[in-house]
N, CA, C and O of each residue as an XYZ file, in Angstrom:
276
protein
N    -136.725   -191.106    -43.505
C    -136.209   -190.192    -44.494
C    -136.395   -188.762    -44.007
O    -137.522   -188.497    -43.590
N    -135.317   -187.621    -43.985
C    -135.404   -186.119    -43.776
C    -136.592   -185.650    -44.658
O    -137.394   -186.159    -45.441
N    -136.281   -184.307    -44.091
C    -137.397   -183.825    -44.775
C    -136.932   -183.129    -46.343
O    -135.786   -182.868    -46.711
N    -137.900   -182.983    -46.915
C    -137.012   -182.380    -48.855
C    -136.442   -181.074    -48.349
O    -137.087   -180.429    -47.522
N    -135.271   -180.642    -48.794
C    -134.495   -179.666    -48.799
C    -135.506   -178.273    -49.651
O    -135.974   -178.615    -50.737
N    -135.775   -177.023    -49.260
C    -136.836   -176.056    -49.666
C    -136.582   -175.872    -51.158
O    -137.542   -175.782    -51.923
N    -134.990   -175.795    -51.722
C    -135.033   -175.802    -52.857
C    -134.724   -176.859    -54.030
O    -134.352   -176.622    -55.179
N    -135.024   -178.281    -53.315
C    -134.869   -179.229    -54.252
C    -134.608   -179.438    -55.462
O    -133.550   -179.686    -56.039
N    -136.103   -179.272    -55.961
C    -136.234   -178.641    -57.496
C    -135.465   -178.127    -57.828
O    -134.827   -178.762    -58.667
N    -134.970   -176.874    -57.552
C    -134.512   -175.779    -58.901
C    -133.290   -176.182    -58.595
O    -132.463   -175.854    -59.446
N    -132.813   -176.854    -57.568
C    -131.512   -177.644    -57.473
C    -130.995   -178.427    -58.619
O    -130.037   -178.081    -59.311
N    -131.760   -179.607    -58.785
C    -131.749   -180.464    -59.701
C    -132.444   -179.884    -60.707
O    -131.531   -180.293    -61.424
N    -133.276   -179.249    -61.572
C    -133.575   -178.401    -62.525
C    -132.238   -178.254    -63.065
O    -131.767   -178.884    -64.012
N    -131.302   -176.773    -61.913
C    -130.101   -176.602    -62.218
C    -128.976   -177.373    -63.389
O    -128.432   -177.076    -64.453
N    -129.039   -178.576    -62.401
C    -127.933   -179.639    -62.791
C    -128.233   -180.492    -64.031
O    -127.317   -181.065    -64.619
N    -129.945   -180.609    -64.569
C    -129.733   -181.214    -65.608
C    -130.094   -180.375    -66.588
O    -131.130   -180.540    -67.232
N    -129.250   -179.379    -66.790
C    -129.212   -177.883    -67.997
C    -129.128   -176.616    -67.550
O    -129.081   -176.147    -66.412
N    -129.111   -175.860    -69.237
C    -128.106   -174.508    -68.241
C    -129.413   -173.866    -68.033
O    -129.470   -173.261    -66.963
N    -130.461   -173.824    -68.737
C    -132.037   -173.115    -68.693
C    -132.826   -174.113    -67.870
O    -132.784   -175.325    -68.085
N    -133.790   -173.351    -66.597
C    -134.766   -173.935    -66.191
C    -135.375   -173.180    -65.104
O    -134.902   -172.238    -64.467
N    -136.456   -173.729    -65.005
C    -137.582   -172.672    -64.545
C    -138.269   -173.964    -63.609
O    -138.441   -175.088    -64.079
N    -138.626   -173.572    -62.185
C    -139.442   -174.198    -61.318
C    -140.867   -173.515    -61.768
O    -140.986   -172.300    -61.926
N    -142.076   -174.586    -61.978
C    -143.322   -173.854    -61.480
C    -144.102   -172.988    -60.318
O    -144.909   -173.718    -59.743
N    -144.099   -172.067    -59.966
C    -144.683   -171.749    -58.555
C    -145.704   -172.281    -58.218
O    -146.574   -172.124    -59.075
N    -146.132   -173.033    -57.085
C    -147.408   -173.475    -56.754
C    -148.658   -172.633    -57.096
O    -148.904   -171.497    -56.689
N    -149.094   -173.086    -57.582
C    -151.184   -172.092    -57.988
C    -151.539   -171.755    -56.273
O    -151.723   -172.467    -55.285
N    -151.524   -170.533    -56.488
C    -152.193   -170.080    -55.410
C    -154.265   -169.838    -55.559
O    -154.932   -169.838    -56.593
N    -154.767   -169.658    -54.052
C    -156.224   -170.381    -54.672
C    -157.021   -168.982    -53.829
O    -156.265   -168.243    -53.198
N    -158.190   -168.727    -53.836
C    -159.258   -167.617    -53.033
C    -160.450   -167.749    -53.743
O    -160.691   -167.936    -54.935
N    -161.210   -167.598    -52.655
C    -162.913   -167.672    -52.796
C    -163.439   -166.608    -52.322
O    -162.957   -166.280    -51.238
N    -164.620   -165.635    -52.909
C    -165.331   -164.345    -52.690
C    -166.318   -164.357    -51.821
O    -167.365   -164.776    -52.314
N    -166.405   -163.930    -50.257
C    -167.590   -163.892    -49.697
C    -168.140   -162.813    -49.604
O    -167.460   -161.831    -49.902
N    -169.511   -162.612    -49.174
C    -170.303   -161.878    -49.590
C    -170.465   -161.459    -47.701
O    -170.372   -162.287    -46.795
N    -170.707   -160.047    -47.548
C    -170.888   -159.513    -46.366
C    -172.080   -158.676    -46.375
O    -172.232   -157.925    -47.339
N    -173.043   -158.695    -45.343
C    -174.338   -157.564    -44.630
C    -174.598   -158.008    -46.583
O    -174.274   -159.165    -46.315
N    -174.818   -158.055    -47.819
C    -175.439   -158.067    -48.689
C    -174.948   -156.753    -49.443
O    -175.849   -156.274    -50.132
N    -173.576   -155.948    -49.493
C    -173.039   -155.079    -49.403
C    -171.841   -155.221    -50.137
O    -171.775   -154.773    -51.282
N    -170.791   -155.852    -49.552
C    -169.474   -155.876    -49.728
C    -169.118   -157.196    -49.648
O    -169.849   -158.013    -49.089
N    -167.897   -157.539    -50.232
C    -167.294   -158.323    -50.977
C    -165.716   -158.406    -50.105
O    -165.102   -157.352    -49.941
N    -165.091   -159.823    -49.537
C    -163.552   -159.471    -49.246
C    -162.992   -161.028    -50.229
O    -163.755   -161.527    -51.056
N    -162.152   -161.379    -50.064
C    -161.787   -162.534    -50.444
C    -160.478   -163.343    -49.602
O    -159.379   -162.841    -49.364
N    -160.869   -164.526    -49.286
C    -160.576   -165.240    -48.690
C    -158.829   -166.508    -49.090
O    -158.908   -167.393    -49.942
N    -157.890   -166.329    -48.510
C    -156.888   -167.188    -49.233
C    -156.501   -168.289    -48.426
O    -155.996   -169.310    -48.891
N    -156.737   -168.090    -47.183
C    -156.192   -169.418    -46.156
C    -157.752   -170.166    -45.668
O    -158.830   -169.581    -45.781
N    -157.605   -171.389    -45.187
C    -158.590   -172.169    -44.875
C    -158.924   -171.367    -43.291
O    -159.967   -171.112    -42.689
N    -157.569   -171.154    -43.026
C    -158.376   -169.694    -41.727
C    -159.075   -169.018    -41.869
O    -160.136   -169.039    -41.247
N    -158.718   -167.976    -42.909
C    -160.048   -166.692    -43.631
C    -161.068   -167.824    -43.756
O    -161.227   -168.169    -42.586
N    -161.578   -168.327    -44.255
C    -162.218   -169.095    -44.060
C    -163.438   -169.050    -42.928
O    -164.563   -168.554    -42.987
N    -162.778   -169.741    -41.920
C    -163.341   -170.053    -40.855
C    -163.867   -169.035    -40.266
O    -165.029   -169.007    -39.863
N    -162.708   -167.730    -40.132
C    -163.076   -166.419    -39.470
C    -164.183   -165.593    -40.300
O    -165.021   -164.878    -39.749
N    -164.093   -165.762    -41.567
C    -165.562   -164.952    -42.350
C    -166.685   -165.888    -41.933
O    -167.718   -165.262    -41.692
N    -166.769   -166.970    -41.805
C    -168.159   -167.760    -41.511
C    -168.571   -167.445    -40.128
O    -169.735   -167.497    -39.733
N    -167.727   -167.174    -39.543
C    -168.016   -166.627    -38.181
C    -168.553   -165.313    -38.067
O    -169.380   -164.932    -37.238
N    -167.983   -164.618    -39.020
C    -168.713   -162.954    -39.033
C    -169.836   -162.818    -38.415
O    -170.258   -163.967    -38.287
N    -170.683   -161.990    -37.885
C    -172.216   -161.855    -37.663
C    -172.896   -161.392    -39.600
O    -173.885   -161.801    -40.208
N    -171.706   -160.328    -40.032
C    -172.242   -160.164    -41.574
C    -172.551   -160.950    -42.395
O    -173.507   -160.828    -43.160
N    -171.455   -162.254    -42.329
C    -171.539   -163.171    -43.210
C    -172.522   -163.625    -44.085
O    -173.449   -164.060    -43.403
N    -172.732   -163.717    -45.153
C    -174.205   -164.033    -46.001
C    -173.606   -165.382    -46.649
O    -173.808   -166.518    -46.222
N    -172.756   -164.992    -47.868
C    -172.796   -166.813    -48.422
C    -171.094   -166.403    -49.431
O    -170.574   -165.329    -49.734
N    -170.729   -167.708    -49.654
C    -169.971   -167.607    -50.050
C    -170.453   -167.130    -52.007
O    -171.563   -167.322    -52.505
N    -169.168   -166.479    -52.766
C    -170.190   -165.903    -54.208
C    -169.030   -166.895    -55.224
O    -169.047   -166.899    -56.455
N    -168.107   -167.660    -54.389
C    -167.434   -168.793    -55.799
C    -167.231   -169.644    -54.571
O    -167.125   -169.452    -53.360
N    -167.222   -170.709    -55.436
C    -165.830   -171.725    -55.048
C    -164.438   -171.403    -54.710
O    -164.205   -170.199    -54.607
N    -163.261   -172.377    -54.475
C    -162.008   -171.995    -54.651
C    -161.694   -172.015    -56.470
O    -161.958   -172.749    -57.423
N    -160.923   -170.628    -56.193
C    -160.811   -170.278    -57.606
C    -159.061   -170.512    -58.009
O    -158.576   -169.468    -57.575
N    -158.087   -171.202    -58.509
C    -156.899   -171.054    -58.602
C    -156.410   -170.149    -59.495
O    -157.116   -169.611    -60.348
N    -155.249   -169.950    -59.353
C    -154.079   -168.902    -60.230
C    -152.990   -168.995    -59.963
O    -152.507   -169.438    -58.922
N    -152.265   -168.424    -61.236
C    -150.667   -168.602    -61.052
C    -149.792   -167.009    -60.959
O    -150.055   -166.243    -61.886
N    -149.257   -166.740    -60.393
C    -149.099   -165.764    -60.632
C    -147.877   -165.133    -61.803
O    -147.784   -163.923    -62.006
């Protein structure tokens, strides 16, 4: 089977009525904590990796947190 066409959804949304609305995926970020100082926040599992690597790095200050925008 191909792969899903990018706008599938709002394709078929479309076709069954004249009103409709796709959900946007929840986007997600977690707060790390730097030198005991400052604060950045993190959105890809890359940021991620690259803040744990910091020499500043102290600890992470949430979990993954979601939202919609």
């Amino acid at each position: 089977m191909g792969q899903r066409h990018k706008y599938a959804d709002a394709i078929i949304a479309f076709f069954m009525g004249d009103k409709y609305r796709v959900k946007p995926p929840a986007k997600k970020y977690r707060v790390a904590l730097f030198n005991n100082i400052y604060t950045s926040t993190a959105d890809t599992p890359e940021d991620v990796e690259f803040y744990e690597k910091d020499i500043g790095f102290v600890r992470w200050l949430t979990d993954w947190v979601e939202y919609e925008e």
